[in-house]
N, CA, C and O atoms as a GROMACS GRO file, in nm:
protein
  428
    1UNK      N    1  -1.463  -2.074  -1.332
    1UNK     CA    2  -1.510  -2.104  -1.466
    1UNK      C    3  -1.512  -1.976  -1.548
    1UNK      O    4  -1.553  -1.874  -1.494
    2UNK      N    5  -1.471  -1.976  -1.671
    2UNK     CA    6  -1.462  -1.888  -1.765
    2UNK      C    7  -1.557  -1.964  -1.826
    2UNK      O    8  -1.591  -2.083  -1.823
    3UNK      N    9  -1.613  -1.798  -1.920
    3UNK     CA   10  -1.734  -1.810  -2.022
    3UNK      C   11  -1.718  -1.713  -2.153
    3UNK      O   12  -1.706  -1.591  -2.155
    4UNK      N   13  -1.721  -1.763  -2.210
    4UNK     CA   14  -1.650  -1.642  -2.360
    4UNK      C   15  -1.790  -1.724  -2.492
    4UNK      O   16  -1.808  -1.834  -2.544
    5UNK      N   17  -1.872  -1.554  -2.491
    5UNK     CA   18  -1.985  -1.606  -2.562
    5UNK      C   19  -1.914  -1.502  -2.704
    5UNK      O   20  -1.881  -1.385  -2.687
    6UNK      N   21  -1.903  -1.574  -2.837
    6UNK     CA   22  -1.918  -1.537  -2.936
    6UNK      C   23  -2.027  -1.499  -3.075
    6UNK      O   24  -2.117  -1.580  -3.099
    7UNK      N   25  -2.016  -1.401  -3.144
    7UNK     CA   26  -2.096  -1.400  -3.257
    7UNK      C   27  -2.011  -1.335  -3.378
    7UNK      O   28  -1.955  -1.227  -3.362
    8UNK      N   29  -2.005  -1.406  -3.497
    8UNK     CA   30  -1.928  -1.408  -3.596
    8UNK      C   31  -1.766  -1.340  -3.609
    8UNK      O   32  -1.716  -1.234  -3.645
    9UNK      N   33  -1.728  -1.454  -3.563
    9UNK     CA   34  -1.574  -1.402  -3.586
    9UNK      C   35  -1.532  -1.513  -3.663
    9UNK      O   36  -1.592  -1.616  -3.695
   10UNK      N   37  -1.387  -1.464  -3.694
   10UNK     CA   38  -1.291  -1.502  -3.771
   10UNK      C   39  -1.224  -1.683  -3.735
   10UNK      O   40  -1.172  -1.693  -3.624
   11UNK      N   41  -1.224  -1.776  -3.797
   11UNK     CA   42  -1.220  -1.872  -3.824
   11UNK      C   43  -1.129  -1.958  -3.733
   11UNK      O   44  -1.148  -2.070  -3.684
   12UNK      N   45  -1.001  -1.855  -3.722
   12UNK     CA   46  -0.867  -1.851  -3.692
   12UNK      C   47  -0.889  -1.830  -3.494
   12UNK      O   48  -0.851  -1.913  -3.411
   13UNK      N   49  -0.947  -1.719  -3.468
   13UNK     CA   50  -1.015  -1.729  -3.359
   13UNK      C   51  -1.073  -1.833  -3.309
   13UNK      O   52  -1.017  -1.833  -3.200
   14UNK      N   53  -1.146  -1.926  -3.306
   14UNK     CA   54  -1.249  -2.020  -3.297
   14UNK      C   55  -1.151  -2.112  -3.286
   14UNK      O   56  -1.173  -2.201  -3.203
   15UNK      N   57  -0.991  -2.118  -3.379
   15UNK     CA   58  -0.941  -2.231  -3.334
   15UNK      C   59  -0.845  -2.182  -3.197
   15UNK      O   60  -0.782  -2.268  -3.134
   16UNK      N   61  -0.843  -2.087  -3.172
   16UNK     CA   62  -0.760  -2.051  -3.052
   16UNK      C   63  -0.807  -2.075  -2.979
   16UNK      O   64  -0.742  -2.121  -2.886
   17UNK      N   65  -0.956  -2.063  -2.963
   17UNK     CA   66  -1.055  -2.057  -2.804
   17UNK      C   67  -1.032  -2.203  -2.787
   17UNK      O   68  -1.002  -2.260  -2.681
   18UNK      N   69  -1.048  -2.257  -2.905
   18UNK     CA   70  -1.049  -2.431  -2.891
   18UNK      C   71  -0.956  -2.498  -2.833
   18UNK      O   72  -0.973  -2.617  -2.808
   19UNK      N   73  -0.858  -2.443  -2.806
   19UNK     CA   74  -0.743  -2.484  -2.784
   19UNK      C   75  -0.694  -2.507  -2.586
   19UNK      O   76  -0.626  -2.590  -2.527
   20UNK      N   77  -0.769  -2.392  -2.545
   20UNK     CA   78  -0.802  -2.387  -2.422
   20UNK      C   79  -0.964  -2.427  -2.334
   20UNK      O   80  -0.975  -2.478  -2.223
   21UNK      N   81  -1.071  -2.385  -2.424
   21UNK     CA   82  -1.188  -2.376  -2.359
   21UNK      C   83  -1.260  -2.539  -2.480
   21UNK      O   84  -1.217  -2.592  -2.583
   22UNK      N   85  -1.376  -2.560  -2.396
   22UNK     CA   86  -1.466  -2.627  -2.489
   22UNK      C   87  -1.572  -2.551  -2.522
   22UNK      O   88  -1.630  -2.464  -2.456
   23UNK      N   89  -1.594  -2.601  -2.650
   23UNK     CA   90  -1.733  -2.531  -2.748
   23UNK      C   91  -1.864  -2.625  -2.741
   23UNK      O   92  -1.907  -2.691  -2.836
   24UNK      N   93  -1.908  -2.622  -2.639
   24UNK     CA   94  -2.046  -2.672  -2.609
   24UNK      C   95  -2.148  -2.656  -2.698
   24UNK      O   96  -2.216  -2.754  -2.727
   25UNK      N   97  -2.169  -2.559  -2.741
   25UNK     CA   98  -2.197  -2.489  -2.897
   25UNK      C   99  -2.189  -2.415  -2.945
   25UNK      O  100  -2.120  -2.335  -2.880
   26UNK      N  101  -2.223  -2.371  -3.048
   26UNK     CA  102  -2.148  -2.318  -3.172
   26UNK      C  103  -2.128  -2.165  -3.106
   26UNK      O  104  -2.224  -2.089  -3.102
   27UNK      N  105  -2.008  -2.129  -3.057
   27UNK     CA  106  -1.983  -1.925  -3.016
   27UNK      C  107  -1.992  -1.933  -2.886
   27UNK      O  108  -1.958  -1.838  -2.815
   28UNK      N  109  -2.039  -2.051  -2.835
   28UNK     CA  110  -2.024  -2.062  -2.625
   28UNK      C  111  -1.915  -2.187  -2.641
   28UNK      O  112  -1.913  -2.299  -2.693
   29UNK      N  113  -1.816  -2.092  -2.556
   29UNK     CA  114  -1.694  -2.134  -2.535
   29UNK      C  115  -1.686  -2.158  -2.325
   29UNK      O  116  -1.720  -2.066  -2.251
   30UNK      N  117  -1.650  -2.256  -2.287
   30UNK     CA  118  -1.641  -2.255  -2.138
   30UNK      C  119  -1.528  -2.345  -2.075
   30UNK      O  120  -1.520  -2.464  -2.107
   31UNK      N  121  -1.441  -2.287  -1.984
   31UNK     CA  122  -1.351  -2.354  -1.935
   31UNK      C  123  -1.272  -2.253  -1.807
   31UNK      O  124  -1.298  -2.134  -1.790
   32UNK      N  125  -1.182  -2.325  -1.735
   32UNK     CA  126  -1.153  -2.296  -1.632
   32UNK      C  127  -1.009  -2.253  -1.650
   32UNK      O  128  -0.931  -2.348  -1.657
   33UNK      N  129  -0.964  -2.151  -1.658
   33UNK     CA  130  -0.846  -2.040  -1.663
   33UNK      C  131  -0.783  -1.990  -1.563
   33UNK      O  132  -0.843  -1.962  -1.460
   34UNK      N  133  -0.611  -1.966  -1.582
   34UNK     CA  134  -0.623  -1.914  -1.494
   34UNK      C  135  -0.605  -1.726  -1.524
   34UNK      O  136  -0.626  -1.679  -1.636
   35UNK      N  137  -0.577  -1.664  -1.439
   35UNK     CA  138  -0.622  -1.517  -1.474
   35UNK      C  139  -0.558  -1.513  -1.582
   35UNK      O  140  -0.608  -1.482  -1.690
   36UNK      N  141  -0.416  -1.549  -1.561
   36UNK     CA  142  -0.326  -1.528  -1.694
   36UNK      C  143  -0.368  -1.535  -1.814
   36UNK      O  144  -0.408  -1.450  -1.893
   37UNK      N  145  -0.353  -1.659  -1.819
   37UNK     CA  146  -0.487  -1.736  -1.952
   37UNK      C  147  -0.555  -1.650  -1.984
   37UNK      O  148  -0.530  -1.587  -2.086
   38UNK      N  149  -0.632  -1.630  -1.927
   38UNK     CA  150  -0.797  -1.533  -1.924
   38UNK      C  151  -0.747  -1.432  -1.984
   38UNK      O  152  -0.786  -1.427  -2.101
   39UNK      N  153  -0.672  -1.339  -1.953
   39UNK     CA  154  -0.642  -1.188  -1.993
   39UNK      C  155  -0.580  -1.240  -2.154
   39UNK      O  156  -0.645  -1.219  -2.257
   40UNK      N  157  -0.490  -1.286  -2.154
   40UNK     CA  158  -0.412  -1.299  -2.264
   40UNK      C  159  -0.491  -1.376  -2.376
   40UNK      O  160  -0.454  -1.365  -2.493
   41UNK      N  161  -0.602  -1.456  -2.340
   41UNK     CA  162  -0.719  -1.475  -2.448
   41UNK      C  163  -0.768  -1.389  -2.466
   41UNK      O  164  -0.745  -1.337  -2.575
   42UNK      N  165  -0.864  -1.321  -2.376
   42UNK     CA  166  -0.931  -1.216  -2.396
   42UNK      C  167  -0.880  -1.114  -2.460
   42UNK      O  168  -0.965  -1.043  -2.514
   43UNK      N  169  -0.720  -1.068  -2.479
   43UNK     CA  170  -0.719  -0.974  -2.570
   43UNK      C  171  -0.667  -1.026  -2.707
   43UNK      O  172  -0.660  -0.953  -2.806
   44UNK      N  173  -0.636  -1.142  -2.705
   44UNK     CA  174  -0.658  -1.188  -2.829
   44UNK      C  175  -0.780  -1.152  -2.922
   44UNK      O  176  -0.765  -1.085  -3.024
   45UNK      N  177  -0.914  -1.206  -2.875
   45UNK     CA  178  -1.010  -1.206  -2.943
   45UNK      C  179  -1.060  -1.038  -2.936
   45UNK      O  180  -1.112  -0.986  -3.035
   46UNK      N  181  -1.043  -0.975  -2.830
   46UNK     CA  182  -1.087  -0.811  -2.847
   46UNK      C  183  -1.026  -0.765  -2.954
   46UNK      O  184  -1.086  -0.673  -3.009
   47UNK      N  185  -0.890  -0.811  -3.018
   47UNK     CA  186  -0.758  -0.740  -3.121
   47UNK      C  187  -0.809  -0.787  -3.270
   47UNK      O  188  -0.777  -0.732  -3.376
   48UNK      N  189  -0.902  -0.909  -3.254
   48UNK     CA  190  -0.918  -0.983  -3.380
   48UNK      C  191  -1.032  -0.979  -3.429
   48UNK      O  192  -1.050  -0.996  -3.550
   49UNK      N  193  -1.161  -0.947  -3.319
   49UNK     CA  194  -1.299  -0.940  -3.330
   49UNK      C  195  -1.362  -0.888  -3.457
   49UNK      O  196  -1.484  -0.892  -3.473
   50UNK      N  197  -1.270  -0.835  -3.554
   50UNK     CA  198  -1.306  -0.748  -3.683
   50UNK      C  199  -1.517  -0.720  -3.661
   50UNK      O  200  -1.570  -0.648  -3.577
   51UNK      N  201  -1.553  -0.763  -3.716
   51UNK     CA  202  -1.682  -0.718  -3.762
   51UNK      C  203  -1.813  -0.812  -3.657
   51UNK      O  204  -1.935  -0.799  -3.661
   52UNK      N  205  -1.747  -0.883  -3.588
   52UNK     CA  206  -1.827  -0.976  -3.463
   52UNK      C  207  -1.814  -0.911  -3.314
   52UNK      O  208  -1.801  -0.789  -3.299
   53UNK      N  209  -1.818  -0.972  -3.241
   53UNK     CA  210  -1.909  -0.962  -3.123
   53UNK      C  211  -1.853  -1.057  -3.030
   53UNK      O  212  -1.845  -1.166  -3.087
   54UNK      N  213  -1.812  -1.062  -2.912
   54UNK     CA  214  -1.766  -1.120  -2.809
   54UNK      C  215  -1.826  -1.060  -2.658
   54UNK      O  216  -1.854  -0.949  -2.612
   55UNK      N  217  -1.827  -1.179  -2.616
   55UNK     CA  218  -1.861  -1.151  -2.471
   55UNK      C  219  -1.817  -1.239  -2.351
   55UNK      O  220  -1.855  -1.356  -2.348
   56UNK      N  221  -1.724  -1.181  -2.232
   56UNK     CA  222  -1.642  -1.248  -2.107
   56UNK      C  223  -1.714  -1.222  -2.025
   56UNK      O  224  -1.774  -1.118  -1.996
   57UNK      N  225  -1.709  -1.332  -1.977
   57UNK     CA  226  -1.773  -1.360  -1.818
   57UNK      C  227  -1.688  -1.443  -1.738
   57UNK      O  228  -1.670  -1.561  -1.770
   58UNK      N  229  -1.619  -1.382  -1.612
   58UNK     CA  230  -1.603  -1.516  -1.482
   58UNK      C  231  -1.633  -1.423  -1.382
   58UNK      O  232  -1.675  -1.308  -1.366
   59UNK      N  233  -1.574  -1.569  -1.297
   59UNK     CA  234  -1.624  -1.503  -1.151
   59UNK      C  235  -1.518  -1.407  -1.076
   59UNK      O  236  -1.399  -1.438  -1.064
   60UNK      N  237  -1.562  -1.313  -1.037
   60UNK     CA  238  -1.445  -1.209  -0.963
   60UNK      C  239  -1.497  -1.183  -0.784
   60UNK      O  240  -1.595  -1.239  -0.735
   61UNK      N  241  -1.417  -1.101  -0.720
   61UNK     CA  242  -1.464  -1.090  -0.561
   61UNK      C  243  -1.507  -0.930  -0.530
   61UNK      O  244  -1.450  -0.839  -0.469
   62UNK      N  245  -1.676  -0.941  -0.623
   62UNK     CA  246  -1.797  -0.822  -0.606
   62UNK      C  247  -1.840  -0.852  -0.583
   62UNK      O  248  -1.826  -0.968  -0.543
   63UNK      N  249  -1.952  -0.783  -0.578
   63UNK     CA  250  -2.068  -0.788  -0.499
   63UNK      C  251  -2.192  -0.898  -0.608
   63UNK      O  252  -2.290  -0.967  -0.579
   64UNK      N  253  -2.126  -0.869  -0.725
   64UNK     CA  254  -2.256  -0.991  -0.820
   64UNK      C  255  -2.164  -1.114  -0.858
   64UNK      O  256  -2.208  -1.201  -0.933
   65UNK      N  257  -2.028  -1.122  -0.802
   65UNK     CA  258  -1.990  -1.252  -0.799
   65UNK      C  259  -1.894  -1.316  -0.969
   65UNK      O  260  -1.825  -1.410  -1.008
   66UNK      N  261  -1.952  -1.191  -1.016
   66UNK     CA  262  -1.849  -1.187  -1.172
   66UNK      C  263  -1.830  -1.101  -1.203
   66UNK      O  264  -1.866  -1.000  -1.142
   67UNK      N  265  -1.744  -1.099  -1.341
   67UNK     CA  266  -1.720  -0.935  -1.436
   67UNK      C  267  -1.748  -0.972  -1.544
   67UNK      O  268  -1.727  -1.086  -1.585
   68UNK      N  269  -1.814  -0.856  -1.623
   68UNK     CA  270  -1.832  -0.928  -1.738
   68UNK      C  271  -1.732  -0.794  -1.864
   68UNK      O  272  -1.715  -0.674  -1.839
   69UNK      N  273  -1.707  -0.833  -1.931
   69UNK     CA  274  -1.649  -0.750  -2.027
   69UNK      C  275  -1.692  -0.789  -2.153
   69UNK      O  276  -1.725  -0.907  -2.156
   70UNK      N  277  -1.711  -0.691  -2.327
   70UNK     CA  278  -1.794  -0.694  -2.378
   70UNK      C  279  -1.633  -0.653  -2.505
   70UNK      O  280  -1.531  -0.591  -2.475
   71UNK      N  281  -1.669  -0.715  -2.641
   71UNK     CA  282  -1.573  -0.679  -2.739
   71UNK      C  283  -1.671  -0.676  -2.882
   71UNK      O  284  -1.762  -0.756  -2.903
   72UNK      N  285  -1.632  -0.564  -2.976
   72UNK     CA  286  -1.758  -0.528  -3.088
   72UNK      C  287  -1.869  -0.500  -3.040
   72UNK      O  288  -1.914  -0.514  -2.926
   73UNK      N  289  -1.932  -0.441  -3.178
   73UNK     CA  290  -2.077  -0.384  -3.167
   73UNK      C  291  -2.164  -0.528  -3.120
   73UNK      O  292  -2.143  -0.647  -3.144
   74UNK      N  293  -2.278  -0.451  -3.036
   74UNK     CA  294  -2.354  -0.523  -2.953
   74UNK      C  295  -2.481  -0.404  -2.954
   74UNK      O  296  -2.475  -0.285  -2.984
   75UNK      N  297  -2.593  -0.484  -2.909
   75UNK     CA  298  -2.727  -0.398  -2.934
   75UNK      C  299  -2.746  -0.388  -2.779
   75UNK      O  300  -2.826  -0.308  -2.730
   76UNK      N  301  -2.662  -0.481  -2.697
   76UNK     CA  302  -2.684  -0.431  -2.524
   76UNK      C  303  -2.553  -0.399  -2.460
   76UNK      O  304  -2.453  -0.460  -2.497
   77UNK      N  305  -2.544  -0.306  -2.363
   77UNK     CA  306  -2.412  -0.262  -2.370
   77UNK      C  307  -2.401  -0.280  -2.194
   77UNK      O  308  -2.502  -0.252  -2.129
   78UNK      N  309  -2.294  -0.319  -2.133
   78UNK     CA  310  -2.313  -0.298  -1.975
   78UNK      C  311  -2.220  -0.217  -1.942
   78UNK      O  312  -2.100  -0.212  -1.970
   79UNK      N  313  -2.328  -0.118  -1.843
   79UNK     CA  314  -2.299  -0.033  -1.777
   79UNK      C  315  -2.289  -0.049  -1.621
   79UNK      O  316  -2.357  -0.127  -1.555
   80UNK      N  317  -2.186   0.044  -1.567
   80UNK     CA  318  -2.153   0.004  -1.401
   80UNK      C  319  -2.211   0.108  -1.339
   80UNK      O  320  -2.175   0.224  -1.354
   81UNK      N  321  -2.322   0.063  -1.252
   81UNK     CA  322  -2.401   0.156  -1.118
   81UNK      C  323  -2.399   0.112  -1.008
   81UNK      O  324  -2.460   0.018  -0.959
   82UNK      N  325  -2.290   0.216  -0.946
   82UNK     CA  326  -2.243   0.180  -0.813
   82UNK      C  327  -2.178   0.055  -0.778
   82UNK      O  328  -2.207  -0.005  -0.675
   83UNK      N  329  -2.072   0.007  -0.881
   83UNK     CA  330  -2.015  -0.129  -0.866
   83UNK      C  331  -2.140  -0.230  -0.920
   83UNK      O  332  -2.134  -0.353  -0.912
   84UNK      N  333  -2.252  -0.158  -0.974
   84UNK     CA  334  -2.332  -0.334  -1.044
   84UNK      C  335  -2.312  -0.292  -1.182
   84UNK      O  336  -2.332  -0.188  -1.247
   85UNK      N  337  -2.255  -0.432  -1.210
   85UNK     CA  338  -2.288  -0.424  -1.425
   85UNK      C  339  -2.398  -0.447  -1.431
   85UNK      O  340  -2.428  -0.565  -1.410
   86UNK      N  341  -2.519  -0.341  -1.464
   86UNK     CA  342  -2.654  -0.364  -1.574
   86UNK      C  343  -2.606  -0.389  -1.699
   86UNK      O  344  -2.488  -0.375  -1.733
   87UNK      N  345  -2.718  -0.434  -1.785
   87UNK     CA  346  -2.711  -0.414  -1.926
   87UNK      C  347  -2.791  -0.287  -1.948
   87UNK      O  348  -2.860  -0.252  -1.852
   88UNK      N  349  -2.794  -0.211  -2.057
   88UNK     CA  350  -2.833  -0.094  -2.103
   88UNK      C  351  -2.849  -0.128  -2.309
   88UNK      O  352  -2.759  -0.117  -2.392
   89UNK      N  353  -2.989  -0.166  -2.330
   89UNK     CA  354  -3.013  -0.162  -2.430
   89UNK      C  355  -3.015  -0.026  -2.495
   89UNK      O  356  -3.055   0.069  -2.428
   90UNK      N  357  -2.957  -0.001  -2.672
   90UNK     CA  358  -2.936   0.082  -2.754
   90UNK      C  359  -3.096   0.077  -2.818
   90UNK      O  360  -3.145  -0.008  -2.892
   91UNK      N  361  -3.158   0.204  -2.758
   91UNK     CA  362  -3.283   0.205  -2.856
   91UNK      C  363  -3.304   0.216  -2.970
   91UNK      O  364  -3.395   0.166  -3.034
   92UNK      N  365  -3.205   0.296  -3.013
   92UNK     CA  366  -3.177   0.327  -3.176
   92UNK      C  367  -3.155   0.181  -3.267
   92UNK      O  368  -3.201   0.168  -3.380
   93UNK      N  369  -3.118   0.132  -3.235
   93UNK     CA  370  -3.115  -0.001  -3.299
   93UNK      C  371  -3.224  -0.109  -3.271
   93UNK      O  372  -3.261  -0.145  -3.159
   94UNK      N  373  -3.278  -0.161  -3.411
   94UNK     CA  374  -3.390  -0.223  -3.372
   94UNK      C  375  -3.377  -0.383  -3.312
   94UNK      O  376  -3.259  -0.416  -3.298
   95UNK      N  377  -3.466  -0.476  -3.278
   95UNK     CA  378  -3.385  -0.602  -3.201
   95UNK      C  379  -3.424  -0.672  -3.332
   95UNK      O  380  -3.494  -0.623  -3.421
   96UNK      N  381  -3.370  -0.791  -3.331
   96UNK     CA  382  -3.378  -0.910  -3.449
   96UNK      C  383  -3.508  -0.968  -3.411
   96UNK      O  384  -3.573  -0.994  -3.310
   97UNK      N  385  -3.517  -0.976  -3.555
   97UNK     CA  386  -3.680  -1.062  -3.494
   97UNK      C  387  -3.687  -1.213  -3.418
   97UNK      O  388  -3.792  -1.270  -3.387
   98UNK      N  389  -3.593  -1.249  -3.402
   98UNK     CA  390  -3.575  -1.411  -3.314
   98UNK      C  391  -3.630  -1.356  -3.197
   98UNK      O  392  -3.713  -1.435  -3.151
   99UNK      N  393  -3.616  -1.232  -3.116
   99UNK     CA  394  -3.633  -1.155  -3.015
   99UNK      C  395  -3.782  -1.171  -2.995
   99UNK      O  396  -3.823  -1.181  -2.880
  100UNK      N  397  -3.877  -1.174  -3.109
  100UNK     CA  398  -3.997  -1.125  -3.068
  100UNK      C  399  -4.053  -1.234  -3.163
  100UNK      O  400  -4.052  -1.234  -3.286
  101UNK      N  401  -4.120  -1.359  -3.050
  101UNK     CA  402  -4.184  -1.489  -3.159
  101UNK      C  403  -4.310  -1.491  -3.164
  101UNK      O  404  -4.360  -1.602  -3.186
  102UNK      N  405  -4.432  -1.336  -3.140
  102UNK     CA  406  -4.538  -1.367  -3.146
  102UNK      C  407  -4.500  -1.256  -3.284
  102UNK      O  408  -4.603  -1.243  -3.351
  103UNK      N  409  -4.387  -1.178  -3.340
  103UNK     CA  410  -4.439  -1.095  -3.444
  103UNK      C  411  -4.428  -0.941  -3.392
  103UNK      O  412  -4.391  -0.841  -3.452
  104UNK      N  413  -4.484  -0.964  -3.234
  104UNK     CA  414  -4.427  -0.809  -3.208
  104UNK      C  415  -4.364  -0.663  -3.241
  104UNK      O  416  -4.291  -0.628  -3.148
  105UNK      N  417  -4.368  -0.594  -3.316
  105UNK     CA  418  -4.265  -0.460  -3.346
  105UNK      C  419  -4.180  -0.415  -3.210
  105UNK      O  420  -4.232  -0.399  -3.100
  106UNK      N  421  -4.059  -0.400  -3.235
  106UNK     CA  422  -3.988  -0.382  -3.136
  106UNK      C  423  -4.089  -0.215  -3.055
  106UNK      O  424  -4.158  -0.137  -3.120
  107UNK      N  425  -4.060  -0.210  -2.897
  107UNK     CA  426  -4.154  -0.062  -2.881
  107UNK      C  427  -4.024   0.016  -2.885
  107UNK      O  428  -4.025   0.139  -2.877
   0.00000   0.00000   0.00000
């Protein structure tokens, strides 16, 4: 299973993913590829991503069972330690407030 999570792209994009994957909702795209597929989407949308945000996920043969790869600015970024992808939040950037529903200030 392929997983291709989007945030604001280009129109034209959205109809490509459509074409292969289903849109369960609106920027989560999911379907079953094969590598080929996979690569040759994926750099589609990395080439086109202008001012949005993309994110790949399937399953690969590591140790956490996927890979994930990341296209545009993003406020979490993954980093590889010792063969594991963490995420690694950008402190400098503050989080959206959807993030924090009691009101919170980001620390």
């Amino acid at each position: 299973m392929t997983i291709i999570a989007t945030t604001a792209i280009p129109g034209h994009l959205r109809g490509a993913l459509t074409r292969w994957m289903t849109e369960p909702m609106p920027g989560l795209y999911v379907g079953t590829l094969s590598a080929r597929v996979r690569t040759e989407l994926w750099s589609a949308v990395a080439a086109t991503i202008n001012d949005g945000a993309a994110l790949l996920l399937h399953p690969d043969d590591n140790e956490q069972g996927f890979t994930l790869h990341t296209a545009g600015q993003r406020r979490r970024t993954p980093i590889d330690l010792d063969g594991l992808t963490l995420i690694a939040l950008n402190p400098s950037e503050p989080e959206p407030a959807a993030d924090h529903p009691r009101g919170d200030p980001p620390a």
